[in-house]
Backbone and ligand atoms as CSV (ligand in chain L), in Angstrom:
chain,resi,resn,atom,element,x,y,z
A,1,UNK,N,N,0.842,-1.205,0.000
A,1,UNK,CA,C,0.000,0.000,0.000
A,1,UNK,C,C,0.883,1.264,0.000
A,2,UNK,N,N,0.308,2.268,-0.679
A,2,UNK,CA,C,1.638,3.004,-1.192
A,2,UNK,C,C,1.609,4.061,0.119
A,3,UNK,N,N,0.466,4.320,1.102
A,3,UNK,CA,C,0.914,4.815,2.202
A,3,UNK,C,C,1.468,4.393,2.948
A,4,UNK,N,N,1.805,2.782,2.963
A,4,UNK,CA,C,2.608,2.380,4.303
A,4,UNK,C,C,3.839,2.133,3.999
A,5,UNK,N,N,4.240,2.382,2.558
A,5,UNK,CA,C,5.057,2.632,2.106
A,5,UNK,C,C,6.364,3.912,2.440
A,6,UNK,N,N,5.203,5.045,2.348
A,6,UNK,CA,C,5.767,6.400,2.587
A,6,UNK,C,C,5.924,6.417,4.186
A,7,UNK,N,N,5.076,5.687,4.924
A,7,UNK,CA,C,5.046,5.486,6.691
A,7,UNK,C,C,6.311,4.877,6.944
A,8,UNK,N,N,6.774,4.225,6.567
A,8,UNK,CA,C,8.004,3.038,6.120
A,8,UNK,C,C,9.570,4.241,6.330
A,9,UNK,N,N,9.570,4.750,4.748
A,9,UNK,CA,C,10.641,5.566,4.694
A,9,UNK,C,C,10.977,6.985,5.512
A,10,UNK,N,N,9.821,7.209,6.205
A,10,UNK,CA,C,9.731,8.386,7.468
A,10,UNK,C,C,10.529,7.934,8.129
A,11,UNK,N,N,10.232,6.401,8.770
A,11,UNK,CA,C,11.122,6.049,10.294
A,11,UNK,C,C,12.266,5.540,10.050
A,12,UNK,N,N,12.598,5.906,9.072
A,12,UNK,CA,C,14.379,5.098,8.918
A,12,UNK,C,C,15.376,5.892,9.647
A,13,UNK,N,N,15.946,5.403,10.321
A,13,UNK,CA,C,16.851,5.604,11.372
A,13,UNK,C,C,17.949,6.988,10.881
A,14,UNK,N,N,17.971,7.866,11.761
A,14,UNK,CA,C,18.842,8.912,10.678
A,14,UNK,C,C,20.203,8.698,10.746
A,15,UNK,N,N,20.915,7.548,11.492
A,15,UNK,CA,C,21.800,7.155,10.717
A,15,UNK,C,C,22.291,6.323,9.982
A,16,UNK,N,N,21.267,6.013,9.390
A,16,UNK,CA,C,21.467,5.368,8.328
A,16,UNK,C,C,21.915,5.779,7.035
A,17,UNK,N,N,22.770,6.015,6.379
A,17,UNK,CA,C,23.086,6.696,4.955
A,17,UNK,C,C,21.898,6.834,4.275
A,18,UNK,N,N,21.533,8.081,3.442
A,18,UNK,CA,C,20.423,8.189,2.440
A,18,UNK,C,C,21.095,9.140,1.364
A,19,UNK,N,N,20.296,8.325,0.066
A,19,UNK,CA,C,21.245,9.047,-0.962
A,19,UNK,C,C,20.149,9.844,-2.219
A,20,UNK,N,N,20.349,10.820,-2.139
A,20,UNK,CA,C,19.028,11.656,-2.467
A,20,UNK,C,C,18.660,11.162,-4.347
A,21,UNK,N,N,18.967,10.018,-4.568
A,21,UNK,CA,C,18.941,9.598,-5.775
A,21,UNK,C,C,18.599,8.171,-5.712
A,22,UNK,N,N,18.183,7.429,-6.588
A,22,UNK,CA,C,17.552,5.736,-6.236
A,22,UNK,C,C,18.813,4.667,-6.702
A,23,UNK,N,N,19.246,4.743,-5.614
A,23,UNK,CA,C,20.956,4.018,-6.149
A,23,UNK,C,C,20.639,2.680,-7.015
A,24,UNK,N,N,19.507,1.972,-6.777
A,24,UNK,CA,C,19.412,0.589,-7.637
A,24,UNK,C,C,19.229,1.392,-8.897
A,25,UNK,N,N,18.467,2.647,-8.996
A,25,UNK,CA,C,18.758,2.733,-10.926
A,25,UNK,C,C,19.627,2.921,-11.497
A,26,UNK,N,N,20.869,3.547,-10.269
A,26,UNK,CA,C,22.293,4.690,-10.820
A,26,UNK,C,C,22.927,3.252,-11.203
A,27,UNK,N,N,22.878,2.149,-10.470
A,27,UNK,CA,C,23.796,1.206,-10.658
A,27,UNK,C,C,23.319,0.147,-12.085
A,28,UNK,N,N,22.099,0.746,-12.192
A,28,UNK,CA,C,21.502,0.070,-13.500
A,28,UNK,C,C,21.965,0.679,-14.716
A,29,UNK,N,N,22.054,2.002,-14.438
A,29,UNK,CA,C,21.996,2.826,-15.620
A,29,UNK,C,C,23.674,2.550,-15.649
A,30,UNK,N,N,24.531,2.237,-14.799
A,30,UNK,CA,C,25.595,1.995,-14.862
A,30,UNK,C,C,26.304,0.832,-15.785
A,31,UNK,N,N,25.269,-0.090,-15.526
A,31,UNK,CA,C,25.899,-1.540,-16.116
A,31,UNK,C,C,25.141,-1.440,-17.465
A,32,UNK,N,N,24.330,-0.531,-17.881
A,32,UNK,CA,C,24.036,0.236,-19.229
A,32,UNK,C,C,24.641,0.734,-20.269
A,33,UNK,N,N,25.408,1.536,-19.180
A,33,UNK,CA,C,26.405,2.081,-19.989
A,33,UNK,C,C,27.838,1.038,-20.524
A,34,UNK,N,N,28.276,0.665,-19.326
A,34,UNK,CA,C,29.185,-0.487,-19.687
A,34,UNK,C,C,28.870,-1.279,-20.926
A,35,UNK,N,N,27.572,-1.886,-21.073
A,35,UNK,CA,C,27.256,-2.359,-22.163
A,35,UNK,C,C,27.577,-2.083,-23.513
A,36,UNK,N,N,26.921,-0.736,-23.491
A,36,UNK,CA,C,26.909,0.210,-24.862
A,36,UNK,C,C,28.584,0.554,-24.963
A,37,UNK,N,N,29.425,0.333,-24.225
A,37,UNK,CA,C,30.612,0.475,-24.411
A,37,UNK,C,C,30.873,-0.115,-25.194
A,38,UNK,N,N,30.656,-1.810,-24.480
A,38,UNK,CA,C,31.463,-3.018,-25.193
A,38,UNK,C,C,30.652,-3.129,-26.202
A,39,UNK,N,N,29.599,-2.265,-26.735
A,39,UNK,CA,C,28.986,-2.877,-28.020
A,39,UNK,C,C,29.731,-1.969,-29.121
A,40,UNK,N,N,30.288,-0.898,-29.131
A,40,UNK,CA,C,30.912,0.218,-29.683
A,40,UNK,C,C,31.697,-0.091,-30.963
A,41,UNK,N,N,32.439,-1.582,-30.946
A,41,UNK,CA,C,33.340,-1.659,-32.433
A,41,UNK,C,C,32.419,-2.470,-33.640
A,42,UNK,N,N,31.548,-3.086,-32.682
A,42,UNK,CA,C,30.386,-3.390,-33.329
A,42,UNK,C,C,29.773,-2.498,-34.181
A,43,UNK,N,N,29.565,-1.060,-33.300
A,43,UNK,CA,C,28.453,-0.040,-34.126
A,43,UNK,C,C,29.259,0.504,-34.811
A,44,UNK,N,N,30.665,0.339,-35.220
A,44,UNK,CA,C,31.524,1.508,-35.949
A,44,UNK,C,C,31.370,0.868,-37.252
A,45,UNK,N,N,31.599,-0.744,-37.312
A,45,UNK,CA,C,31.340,-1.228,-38.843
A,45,UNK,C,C,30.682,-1.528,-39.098
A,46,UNK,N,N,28.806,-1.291,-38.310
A,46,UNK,CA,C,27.527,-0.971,-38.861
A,46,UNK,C,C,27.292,0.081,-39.225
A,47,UNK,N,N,27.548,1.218,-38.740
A,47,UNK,CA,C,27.070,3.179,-38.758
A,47,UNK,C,C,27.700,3.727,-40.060
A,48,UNK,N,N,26.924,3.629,-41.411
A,48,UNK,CA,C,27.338,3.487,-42.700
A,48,UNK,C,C,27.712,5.108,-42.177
A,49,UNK,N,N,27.151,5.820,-41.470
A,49,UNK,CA,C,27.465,7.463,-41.405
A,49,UNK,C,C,28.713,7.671,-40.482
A,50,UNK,N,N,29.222,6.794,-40.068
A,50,UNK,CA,C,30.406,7.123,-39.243
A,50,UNK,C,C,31.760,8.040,-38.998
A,51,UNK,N,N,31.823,8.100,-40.763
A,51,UNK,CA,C,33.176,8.439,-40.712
A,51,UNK,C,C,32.713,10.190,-41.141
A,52,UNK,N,N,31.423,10.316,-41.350
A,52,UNK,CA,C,30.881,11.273,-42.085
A,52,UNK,C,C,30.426,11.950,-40.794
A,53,UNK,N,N,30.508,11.355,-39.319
A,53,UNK,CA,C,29.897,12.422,-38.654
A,53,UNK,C,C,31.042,12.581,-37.722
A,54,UNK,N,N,32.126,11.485,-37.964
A,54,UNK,CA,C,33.492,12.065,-37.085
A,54,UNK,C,C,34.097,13.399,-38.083
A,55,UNK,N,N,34.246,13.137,-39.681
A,55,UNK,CA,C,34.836,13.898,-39.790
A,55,UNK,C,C,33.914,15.791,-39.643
A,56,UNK,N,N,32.705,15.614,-39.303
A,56,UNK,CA,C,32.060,16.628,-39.229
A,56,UNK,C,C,32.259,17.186,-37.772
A,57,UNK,N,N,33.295,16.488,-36.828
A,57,UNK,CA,C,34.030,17.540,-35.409
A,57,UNK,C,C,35.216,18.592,-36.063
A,58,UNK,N,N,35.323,18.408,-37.394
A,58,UNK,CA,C,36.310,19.130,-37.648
A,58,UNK,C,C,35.835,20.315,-38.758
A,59,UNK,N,N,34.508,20.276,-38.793
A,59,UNK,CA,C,34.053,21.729,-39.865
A,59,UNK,C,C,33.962,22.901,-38.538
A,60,UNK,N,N,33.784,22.462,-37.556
A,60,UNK,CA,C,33.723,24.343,-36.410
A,60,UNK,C,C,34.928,25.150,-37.196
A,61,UNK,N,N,36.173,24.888,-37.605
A,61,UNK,CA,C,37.511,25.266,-37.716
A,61,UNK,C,C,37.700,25.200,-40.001
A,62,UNK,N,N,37.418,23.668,-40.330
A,62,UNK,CA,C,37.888,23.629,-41.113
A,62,UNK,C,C,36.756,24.134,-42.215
A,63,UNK,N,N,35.542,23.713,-42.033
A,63,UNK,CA,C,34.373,24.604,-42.745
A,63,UNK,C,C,33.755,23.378,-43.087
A,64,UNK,N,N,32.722,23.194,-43.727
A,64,UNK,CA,C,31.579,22.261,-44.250
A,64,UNK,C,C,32.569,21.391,-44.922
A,65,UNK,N,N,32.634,20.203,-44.746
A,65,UNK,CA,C,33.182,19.276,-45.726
A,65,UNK,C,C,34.441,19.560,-45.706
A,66,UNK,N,N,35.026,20.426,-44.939
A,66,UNK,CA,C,36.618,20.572,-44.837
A,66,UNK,C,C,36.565,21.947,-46.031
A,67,UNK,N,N,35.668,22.458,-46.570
A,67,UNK,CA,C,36.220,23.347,-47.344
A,67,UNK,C,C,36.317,25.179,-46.843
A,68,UNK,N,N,37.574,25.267,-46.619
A,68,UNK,CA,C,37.739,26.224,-45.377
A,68,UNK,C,C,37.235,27.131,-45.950
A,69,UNK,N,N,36.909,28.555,-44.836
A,69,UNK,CA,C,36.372,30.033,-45.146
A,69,UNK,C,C,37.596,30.467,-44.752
A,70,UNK,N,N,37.809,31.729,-45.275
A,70,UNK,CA,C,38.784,32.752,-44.869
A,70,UNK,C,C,40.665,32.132,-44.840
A,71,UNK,N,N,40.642,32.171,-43.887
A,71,UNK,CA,C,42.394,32.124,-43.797
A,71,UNK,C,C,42.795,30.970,-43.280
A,72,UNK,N,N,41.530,30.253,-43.189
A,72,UNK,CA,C,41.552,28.475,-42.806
A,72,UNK,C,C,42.030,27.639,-42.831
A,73,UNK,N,N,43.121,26.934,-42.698
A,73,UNK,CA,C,43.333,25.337,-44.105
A,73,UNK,C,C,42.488,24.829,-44.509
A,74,UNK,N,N,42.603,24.450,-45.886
A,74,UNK,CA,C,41.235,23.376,-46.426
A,74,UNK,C,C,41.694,21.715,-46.080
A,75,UNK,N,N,41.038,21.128,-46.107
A,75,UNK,CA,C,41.199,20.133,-46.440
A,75,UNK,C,C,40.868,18.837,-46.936
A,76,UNK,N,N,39.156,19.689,-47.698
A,76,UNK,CA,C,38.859,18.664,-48.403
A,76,UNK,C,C,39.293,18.161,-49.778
A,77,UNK,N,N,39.194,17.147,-49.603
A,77,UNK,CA,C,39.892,16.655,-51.217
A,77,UNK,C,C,41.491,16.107,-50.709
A,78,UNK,N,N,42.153,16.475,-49.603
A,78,UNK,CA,C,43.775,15.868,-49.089
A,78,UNK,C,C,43.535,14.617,-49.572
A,79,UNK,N,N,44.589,13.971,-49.727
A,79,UNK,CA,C,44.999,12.576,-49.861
A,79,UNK,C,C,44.807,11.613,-48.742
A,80,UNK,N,N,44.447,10.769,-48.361
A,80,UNK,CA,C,44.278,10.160,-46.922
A,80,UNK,C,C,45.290,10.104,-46.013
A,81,UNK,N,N,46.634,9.319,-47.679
A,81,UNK,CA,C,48.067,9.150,-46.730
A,81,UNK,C,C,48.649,10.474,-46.185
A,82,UNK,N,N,48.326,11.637,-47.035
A,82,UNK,CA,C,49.120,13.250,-46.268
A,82,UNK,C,C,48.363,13.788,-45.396
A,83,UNK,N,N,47.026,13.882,-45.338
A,83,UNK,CA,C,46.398,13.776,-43.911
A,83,UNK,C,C,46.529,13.152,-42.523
A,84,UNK,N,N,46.673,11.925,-42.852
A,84,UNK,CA,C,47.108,10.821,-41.547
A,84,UNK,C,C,48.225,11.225,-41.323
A,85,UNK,N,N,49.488,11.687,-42.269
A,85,UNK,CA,C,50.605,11.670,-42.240
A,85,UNK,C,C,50.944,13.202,-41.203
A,86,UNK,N,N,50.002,14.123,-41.757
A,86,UNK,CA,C,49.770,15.511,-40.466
A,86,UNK,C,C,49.523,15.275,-39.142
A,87,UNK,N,N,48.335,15.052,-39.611
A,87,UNK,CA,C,47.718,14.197,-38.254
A,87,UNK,C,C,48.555,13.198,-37.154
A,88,UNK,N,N,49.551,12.412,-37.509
A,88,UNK,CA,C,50.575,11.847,-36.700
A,88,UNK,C,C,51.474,13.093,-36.395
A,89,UNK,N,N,52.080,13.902,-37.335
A,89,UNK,CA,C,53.295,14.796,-36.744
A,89,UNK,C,C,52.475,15.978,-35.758
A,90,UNK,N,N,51.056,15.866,-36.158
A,90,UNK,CA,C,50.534,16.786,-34.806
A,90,UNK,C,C,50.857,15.821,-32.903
A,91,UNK,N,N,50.474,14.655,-33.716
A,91,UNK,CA,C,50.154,13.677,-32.468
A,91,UNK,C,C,51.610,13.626,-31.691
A,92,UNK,N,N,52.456,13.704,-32.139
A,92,UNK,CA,C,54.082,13.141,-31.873
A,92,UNK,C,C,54.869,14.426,-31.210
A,93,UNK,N,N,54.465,15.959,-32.313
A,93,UNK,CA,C,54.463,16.513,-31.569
A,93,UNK,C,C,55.810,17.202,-32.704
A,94,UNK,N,N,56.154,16.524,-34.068
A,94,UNK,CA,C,57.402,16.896,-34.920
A,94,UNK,C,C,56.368,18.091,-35.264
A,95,UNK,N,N,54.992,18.057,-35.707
A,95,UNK,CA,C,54.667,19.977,-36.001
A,95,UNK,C,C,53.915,20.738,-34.894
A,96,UNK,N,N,54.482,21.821,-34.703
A,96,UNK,CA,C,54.114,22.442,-33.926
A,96,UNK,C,C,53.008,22.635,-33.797
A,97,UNK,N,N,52.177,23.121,-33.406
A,97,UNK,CA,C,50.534,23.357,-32.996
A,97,UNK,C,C,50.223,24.167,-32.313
A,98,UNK,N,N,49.585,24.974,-32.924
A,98,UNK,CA,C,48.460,25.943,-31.359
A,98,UNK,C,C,47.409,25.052,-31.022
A,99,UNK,N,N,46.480,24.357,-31.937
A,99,UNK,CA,C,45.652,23.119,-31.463
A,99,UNK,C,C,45.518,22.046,-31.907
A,100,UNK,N,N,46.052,21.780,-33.090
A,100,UNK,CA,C,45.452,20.120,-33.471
A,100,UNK,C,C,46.138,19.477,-32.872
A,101,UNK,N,N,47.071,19.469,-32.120
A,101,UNK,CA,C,48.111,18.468,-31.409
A,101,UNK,C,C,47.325,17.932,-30.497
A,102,UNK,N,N,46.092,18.828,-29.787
A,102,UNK,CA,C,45.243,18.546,-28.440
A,102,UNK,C,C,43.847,17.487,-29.441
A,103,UNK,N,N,43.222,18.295,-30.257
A,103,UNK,CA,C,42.394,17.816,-30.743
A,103,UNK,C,C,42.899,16.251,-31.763
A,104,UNK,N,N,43.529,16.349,-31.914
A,104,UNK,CA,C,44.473,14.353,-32.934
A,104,UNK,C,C,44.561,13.578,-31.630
A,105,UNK,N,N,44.313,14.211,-30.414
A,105,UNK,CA,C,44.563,12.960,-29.630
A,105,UNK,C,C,43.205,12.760,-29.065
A,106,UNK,N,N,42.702,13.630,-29.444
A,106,UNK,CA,C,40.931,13.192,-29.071
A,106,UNK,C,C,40.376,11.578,-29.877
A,107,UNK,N,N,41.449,11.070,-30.947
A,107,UNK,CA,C,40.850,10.320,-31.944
A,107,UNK,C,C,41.994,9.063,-32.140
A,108,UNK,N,N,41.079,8.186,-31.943
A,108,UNK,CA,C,42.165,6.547,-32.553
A,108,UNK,C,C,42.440,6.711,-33.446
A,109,UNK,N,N,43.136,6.325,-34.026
A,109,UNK,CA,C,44.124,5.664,-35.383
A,109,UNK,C,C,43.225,4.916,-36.100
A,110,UNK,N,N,41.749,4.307,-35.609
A,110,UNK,CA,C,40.991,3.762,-36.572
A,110,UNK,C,C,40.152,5.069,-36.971
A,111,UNK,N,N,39.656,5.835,-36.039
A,111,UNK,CA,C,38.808,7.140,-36.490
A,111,UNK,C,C,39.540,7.833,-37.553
A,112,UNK,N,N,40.625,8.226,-37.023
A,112,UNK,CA,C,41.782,9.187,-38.373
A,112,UNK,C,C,41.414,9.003,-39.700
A,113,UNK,N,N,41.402,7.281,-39.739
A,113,UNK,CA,C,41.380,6.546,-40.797
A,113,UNK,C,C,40.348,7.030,-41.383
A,114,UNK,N,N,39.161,6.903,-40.973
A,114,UNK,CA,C,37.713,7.187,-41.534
A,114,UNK,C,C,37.659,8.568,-41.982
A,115,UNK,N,N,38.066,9.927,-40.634
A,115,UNK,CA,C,38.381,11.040,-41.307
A,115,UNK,C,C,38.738,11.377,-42.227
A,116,UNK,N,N,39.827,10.786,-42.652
A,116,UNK,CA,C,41.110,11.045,-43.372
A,116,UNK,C,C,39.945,10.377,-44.785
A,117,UNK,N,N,39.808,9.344,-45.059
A,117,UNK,CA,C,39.210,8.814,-46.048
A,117,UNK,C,C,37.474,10.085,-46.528
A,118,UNK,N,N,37.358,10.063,-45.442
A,118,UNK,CA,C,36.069,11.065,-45.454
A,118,UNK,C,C,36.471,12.457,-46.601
A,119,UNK,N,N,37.464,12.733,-45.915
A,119,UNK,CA,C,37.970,14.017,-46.811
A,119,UNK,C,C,38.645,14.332,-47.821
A,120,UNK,N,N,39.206,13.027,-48.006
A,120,UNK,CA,C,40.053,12.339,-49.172
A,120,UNK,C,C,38.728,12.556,-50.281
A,121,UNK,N,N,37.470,11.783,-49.994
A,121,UNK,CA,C,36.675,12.011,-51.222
A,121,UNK,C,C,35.670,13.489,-51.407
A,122,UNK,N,N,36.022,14.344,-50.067
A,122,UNK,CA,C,35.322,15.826,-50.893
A,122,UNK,C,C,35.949,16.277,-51.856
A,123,UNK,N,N,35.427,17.397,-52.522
A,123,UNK,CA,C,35.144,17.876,-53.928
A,123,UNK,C,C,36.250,19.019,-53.155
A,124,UNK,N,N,36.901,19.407,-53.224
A,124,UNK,CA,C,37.718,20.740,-52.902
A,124,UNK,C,C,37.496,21.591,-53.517
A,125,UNK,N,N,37.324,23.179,-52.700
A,125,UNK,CA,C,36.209,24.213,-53.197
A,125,UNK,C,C,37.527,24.720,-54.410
A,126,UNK,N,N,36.872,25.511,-54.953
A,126,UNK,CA,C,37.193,26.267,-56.198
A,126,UNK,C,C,37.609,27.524,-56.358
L,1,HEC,C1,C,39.230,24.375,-33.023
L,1,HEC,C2,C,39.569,24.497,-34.415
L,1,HEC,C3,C,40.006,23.235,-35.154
L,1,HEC,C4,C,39.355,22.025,-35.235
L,1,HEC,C5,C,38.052,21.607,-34.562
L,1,HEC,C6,C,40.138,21.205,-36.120
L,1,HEC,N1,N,41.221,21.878,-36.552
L,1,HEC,FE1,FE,42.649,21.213,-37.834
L,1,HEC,N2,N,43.652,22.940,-37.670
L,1,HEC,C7,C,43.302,23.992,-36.857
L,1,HEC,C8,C,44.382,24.962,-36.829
L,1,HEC,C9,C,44.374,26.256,-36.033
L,1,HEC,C10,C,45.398,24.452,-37.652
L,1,HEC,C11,C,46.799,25.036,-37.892
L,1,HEC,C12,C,47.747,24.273,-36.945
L,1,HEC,C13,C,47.578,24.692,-35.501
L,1,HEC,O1,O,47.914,25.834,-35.173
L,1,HEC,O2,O,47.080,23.879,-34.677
L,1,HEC,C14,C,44.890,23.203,-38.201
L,1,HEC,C15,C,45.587,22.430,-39.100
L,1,HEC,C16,C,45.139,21.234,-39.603
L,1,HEC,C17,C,45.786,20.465,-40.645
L,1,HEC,C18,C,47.037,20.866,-41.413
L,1,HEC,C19,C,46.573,21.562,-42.676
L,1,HEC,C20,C,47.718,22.102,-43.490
L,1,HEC,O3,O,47.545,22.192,-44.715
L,1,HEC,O4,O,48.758,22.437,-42.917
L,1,HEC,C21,C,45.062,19.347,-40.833
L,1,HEC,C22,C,45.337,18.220,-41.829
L,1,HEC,C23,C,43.941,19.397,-39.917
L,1,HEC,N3,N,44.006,20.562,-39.195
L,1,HEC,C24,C,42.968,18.426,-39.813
L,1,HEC,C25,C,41.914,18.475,-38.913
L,1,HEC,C26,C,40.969,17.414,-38.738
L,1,HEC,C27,C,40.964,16.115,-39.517
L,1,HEC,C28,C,40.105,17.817,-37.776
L,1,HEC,C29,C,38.952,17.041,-37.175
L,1,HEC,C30,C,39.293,15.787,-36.576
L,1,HEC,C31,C,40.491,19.142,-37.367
L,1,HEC,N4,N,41.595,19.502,-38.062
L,1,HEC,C32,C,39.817,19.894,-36.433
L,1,HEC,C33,C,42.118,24.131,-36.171
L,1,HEC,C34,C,41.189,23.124,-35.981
């Protein structure tokens, strides 16, 4: 009965720990997440859009499709191998950087891949 319920959680002893959240769901939603982890290499070589929405963390800077505005680098249309090949000397640290050195390590060596291929086939602006 859902009042003797609420009669119930009144008299609980006040020292007893209480945690202003329903810990059996936090620990549910926990082993949830774990899940969706380990399902993750799974969804990378199902998600036909994958490589198309990693390489879309890099239009804030590089522009739509990599094709830069203003004083930008472009980089749609790069080659995969001279992209990856940047992309490592950012990671390593041989080119200098104000930021991609921080942002290349946001990304595996399998993502790069997809990037890198992603931009390899834009149309490079004109
Ligand atoms: C916050 C802005 C920003 C984002 C986001 C960003 N870049 Fe950059 N990128 C730069 C800047 C600035 C440079 C020039 C090097 C430096 O100072 O870090 C650069 C340089 C580069 C270069 C070298 C281009 C050349 O011709 O020398 C490549 C390749 C590159 N970025 C790829 C990427 C890729 C791929 C992503 C997405 C994963 C990305 N960038 C995301 C700002 C950004």
């Amino acid at each position: 009965m859902p009042s003797c319920q609420l009669f119930r959680r009144r008299q609980q002893p006040a020292s007893q720990p209480t945690f202003p959240f329903p810990l059996r769901s936090v620990l549910q939603a926990g082993a949830l997440a774990v899940l969706g982890l380990a399902s993750l290499p799974s969804l990378a070589q199902t998600d036909p859009h994958l490589a198309r929405n990693l390489a879309a963390t890099c239009a804030n800077c590089h522009g739509t499709n990599g094709r830069a505005v203003g004083d930008m680098k472009p980089i749609a249309g790069m080659p995969a191998d001279k992209l990856i090949a940047m992309l490592d000397d950012y990671r390593s640290g041989n080119q200098p950087a104000t930021i991609m050195h921080q942002i290349v390590k946001g990304y595996t060596p399998e993502q790069i891949k997809l990037i890198a291929g992603y931009f390899a086939a834009q149309q490079p602006k004109k």
